[in-house]
N, C-alpha and C positions, 0 to 999 in steps of 0.2 A: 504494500500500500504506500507505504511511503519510498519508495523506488517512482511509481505512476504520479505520487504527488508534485516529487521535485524534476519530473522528463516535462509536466506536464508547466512547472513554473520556468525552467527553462527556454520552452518554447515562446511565451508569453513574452520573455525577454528577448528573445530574436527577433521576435516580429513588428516591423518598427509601426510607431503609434498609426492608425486613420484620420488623417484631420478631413474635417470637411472642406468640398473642394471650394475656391474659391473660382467668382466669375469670370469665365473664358481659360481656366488654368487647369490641367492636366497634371495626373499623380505622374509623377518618375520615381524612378529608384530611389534607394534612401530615405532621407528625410525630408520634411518639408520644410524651406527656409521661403523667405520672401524673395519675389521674383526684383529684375532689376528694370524689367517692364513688367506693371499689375496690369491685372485682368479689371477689365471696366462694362459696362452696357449701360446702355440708353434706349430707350423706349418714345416712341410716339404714338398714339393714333391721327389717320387719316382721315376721314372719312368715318366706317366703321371699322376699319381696318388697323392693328397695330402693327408697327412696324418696330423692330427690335435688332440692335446691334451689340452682336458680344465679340471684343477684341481686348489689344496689349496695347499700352502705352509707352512705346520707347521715346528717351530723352533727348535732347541736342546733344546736350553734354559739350556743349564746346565747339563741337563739329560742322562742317558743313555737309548740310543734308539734301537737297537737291541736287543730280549730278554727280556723287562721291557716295556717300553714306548711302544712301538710295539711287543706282545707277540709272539715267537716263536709257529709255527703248528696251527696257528689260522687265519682264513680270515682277510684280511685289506684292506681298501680301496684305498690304494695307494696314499694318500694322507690325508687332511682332510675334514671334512663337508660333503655335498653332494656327488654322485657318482664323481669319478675321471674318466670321457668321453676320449674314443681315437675313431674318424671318419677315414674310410677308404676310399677316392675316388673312388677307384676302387679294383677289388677282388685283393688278396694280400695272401704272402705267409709268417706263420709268424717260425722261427726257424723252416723252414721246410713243416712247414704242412698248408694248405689251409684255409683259411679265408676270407668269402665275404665281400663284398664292405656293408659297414652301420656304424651304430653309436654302440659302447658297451661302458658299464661301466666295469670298468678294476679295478680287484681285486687282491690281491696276497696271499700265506701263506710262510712267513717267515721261512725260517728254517737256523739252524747255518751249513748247506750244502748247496745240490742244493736247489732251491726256486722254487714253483708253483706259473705261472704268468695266470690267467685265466681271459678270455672276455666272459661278460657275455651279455644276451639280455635285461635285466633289465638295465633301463639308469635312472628313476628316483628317486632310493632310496637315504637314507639318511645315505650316509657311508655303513657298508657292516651287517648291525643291521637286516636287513632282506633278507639279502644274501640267496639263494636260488641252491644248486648244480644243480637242472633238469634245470635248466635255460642257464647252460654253451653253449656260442658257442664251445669255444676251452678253451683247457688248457695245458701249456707246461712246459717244467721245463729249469729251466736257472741255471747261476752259479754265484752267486755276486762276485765280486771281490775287494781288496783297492784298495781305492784311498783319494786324498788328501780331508780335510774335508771341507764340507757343512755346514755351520748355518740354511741355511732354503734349506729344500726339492726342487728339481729341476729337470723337465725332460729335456734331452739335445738328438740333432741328431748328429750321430759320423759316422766315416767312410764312411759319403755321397759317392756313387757310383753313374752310368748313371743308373741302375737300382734295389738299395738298400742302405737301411741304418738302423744305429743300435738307436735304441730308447734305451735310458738309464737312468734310475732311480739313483737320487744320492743325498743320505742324509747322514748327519754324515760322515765318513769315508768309505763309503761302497758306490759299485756303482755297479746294475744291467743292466746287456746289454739284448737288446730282438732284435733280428737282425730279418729284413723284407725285402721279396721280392719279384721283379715285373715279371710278364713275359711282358718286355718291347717291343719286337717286335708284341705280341700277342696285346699289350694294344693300342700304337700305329697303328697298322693294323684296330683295330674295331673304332678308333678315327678318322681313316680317311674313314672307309666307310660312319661312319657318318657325319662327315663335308660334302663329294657330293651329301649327299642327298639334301645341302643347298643352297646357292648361288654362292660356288665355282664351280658346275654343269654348271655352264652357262657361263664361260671363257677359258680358254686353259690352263691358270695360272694353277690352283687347281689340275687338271687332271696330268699336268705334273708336279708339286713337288711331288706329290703320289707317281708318276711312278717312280719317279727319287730318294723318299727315300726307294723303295722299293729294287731297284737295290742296290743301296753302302748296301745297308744290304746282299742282294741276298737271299729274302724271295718272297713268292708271285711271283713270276716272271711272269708265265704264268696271272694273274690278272695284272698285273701291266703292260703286253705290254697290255690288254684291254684299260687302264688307257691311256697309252702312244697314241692309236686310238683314243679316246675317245675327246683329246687333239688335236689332227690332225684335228678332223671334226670340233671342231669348230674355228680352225685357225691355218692352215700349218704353220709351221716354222722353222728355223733352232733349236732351244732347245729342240722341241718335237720331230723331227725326230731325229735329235742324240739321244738324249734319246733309242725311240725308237732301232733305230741301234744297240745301246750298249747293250739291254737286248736281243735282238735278238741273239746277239753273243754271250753272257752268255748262251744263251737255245741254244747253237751249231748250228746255225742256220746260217752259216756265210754267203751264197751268197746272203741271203733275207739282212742280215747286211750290207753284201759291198751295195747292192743295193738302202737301204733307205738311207744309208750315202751318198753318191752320189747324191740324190735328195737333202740331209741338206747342201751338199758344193754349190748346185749351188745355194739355196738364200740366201745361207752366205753372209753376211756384213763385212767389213772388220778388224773391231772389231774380232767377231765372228770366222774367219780363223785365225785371229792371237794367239785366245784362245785354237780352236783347234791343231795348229801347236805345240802351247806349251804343249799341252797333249799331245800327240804324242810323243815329245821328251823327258818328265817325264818318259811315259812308255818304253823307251829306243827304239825307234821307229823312228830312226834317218834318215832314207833313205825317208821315208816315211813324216815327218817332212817336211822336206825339199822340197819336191816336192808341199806339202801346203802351203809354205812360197812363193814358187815361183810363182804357180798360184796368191798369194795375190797381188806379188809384179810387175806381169803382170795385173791384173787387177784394180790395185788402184798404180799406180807407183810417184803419187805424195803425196802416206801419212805418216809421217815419223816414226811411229811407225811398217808399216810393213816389212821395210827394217831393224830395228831392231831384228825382227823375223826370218829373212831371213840368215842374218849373227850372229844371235845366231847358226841357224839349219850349217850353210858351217862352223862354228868354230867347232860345233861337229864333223864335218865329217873330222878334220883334216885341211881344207881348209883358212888358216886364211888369206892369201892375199888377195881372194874375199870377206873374211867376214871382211876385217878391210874397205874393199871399199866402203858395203853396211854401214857399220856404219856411216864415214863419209858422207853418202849420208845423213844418220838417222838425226845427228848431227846439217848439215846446214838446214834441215827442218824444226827440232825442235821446241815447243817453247823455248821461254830464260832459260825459268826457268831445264828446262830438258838437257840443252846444255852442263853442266859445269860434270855432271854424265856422257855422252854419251862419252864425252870428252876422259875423261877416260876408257871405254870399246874400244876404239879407242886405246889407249897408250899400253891394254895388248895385243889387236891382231897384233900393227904392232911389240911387240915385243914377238912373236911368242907364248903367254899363252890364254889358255882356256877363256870364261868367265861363 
């Protein structure tokens, strides 16, 4: 027994410690010490798309790096050590041209002009030592430009857009832009037919923010009033039938629009008429406004926000003696806290200004 105890504490002593690895750094033999380029990542989304970069950070140190330290017309790893990895979430477009969704090792060749920046499908080599051209997914040319200087190598994202941004290489004095881009409504649209394949399928919620991002874009229409039904069956209500309504009227469709709108006012809530009365009014829709405000303020006449609404819509129309009256109605209904502001929308209509 104790022969097994001490073979078995000996080996425990042989086997040198597991550190965990760090980002872009590969176990070798021996021990773990710190690297003299660390492993770094950086992260973006595009779009819906994340874009991720895992590499090594070597130094100047002194050196001259463009030319010498990294030889012009020759492959580089874009970094040091292992492959320097860029993931793409989803397909992407890069200076232009088409690039799917996966992981590449990302190489470059240096020139004192424009630079070849190539992704390739090789993600495990060791620096660009066995770089391979039939392997390329893409390859593009770019143009470095100055900029202020770097001690240690750094990718950074620039010019973040809703659907692009530019990945930039920057060592030394010098800084390479690689600009990338989504088809964001494209990307979004497949994001959501797959989310209702899920649990948003079984509420009215999911169906009708679909419907309703599809609209403020005015993509999809015709799918998106499916979406907008879809939302109805499993629970009538005013958000899904305006919805509805609204794309109805985008697809010129107006009297089937006047008609589902009409059903969304009668089990509007009073909230809900005073939101749409203020839509109405944004969209300069002032007669029409107004005639929402009064239903509200017929059928809810003790709430003090829709007398607000009310005499917002008769201020539009010029009407400021009915709308200073609704105000003060607003005003003594109020809570406390809303009293001392209302106060004041009170002050501009009885003296005869907008609000």
């Amino acid at each position: 027994m104790r022969k097994t105890v001490l073979l078995l504490l000996l080996a425990l002593v042989a086997t040198p410690p597991v550190a965990a690895q760090t980002v872009g750094q590969n176990q070798v033999p021996g021990i773990w010490l710190p690297l003299a380029s660390p492993g770094a990542s950086v992260t973006q989304a595009v779009g819906v798309a994340d874009v991720t970069v895992v590499y090594h950070r070597p130094a100047v140190n002194g050196r001259t790096v463009w030319g010498a330290l990294v030889p012009y017309d020759q492959v580089w790893r874009a970094g040091a050590n292992e492959n320097t990895l860029i993931t793409f979430g989803r397909d992407v477009t890069v200076q232009g041209k088409p690039l799917a969704a996966g992981t590449y090792g990302l190489h470059a060749i240096p020139q004192e002009g424009e630079w070849t920046v190539i992704f390739s499908h090789d993600t495990t080599a060791w620096g660009s030592f066995s770089y391979d051209e039939s392997r390329d997914a893409l390859r593009i040319q770019v143009t470095p430009e100055a900029a202020p200087f770097h001690e240690r190598m750094l990718f950074t994202f620039d010019d973040v857009t809703g659907d692009a941004a530019t990945l930039t290489l920057r060592w030394a004095e010098l800084a390479v832009p690689v600009r990338i881009e989504t088809d964001l409504d494209g990307q979004v649209l497949a994001s959501i037919r797959d989310q209702l394949k899920g649990l948003a399928q079984f509420n009215w919620l999911g169906w009708n923010q679909a419907a309703g991002w599809a609209l403020g874009q005015e993509v999809a229409l015709d799918e998106a009033l499916g979406w907008a039904d879809r939302s109805i069956q499993n629970e009538r209500r005013f958000e899904n039938l305006s919805t509805k309504a609204q794309i109805l009227a985008k697809l010129d469709r107006a009297s089937e629009a006047e008609q589902v709108m009409d059903e969304a006012i009668e089990i509007a809530n009073p909230l809900q008429l005073h939101g749409y009365g203020r839509q109405l009014l944004t969209q300069g829709k002032v007669d029409e406004a107004v005639a929402i405000f009064e239903m509200n303020a017929e059928r809810n006449p003790d709430t003090w926000f829709v007398d607000v609404g009310l005499a917002r819509g008769l201020a539009a129309q010029g009407s400021f003696e009915r709308a200073a009256e609704h105000m003060r109605r607003a005003r003594d209904n109020a809570p406390e806290a809303q009293k001392a502001y209302i106060q004041g929308l009170v002050d501009q209509l009885e003296a005869g200004q907008g609000i």
